[in-house]
N, C-alpha and C positions, 0 to 999 in steps of 0.2 A: 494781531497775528498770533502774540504768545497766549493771548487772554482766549481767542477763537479755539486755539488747539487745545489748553485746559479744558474748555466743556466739552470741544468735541471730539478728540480722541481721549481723555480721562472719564472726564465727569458722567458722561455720556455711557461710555461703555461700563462703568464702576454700576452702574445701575442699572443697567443693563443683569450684569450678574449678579447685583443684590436682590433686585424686584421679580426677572425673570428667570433668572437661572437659580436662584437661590443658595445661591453659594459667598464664600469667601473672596473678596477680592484680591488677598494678600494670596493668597493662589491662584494667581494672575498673572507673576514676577512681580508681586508690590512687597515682597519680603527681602526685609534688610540683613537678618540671620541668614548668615551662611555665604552672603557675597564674597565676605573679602579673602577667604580661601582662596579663591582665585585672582586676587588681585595681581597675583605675577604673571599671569597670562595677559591679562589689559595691558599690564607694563610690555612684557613684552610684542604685542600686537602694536601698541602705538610707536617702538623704538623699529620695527620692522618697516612702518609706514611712513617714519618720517624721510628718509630717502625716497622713497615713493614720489609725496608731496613737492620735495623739494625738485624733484626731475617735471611733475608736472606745471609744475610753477611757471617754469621754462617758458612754457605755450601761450600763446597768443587768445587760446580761447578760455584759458582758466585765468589768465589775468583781465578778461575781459567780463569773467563772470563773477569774481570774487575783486571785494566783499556784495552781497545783494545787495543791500544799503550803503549805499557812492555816499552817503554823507558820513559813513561812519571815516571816508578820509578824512574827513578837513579837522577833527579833534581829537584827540584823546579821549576825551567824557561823551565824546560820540560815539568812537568806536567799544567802549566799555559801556555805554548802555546797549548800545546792539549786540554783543556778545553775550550779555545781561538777558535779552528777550531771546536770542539763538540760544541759549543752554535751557533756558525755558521750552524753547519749541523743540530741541533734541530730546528732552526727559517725555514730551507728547508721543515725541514719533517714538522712540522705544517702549512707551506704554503701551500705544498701540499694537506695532507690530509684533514686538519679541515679547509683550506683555497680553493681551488680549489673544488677537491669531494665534498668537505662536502656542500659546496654555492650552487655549479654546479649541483648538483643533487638534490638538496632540491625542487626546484623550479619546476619538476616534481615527484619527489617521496615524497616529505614532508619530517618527521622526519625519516622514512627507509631508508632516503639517509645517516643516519646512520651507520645503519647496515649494507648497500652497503661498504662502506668506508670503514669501521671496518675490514673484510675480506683481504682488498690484505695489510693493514696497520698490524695485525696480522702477515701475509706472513713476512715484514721486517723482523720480529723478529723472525723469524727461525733462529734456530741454537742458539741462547740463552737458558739459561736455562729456565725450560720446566713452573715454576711461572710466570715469567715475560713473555713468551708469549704469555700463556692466558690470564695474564693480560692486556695486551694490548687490546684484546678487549673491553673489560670494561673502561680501562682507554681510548682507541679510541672514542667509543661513549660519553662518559662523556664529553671530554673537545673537541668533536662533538659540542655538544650539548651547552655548553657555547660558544663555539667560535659563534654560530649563535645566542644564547641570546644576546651576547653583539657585535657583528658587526668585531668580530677582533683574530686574532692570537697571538697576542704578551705577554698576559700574563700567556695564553696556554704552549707556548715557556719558557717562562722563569720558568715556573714549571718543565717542562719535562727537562729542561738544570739544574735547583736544583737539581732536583733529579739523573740525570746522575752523575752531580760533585760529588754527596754523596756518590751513588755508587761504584766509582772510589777510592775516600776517605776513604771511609769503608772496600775496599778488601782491600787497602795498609793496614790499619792499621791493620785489622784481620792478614794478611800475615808478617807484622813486618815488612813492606819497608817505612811507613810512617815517 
């Protein structure tokens, strides 16, 4: 799953823009200068969302959904290699989306490359419960939209990968497997 999303949301599109487009990947969001200026906004995004989480926890259909991987209950070295491979598949999907879409479209549609993007990145989260994939939209353009303030994916990532682990965290312990 993590090793699939490396070639095909990275690998894939990295060459994609070296062979066919001929350009830079690191203007792409693969640029690590200039993130952590903004790293008090991720702080504060993730300190916003954890009440969020914690209300949706609640529900019946997020403890049913989370963790994807029912075996990361039964260990500890379970649930930390799956969190292992999720932080892995989070750094794909923001290379993708906020990375590729999001660069690759700006540069003729402006900020609607936005809302472009927003759409088929919504689509992932089909089949989630019915918050979290509206939310996605919102949260899609938002960190859209920093990932192009600040030139980079990576701190994108590691909010979206916080917030998966708490996720995850929060069903167990709602459920009593924690």
């Amino acid at each position: 799953w993590a090793v699939a999303g490396l070639v095909l949301r990275v690998l894939v599109p990295i060459l994609v823009v070296l062979v066919v487009l001929r350009e830079n990947p690191l203007d792409y969001g693969l640029r690590v200068r200039g993130a952590l200026r903004h790293v008090w906004v991720y702080l504060l995004l993730f300190v916003l969302m954890a009440p969020v989480l914690y209300g949706v926890s609640l529900t019946e259909a997020f403890q049913a959904k989370y963790p994807f991987y029912k075996a990361a209950a039964t260990s500890r070295e379970q649930f930390v290699l799956f969190e292992l491979c999720y932080g892995v598949q989070f750094f794909t999907l923001e290379a993708f989306f906020r990375g590729f879409m999001t660069f690759g479209l700006y540069k003729r549609f402006g900020y609607y490359a936005l809302l472009i993007m927003a759409i088929p990145y919504c689509m992932v989260h089909f089949g989630k419960p019915v918050p979290e994939t509206l939310g996605a939209i919102g949260a899609g353009v938002l960190l859209g939209y920093l990932a192009l303030r600040s030139g980079s994916v990576y701190l994108g990532t590691l909010l979206h990968w916080g917030i998966g682990i708490s996720m995850d965290a929060l069903a167990l312990w709602q459920t009593g497997k924690w």
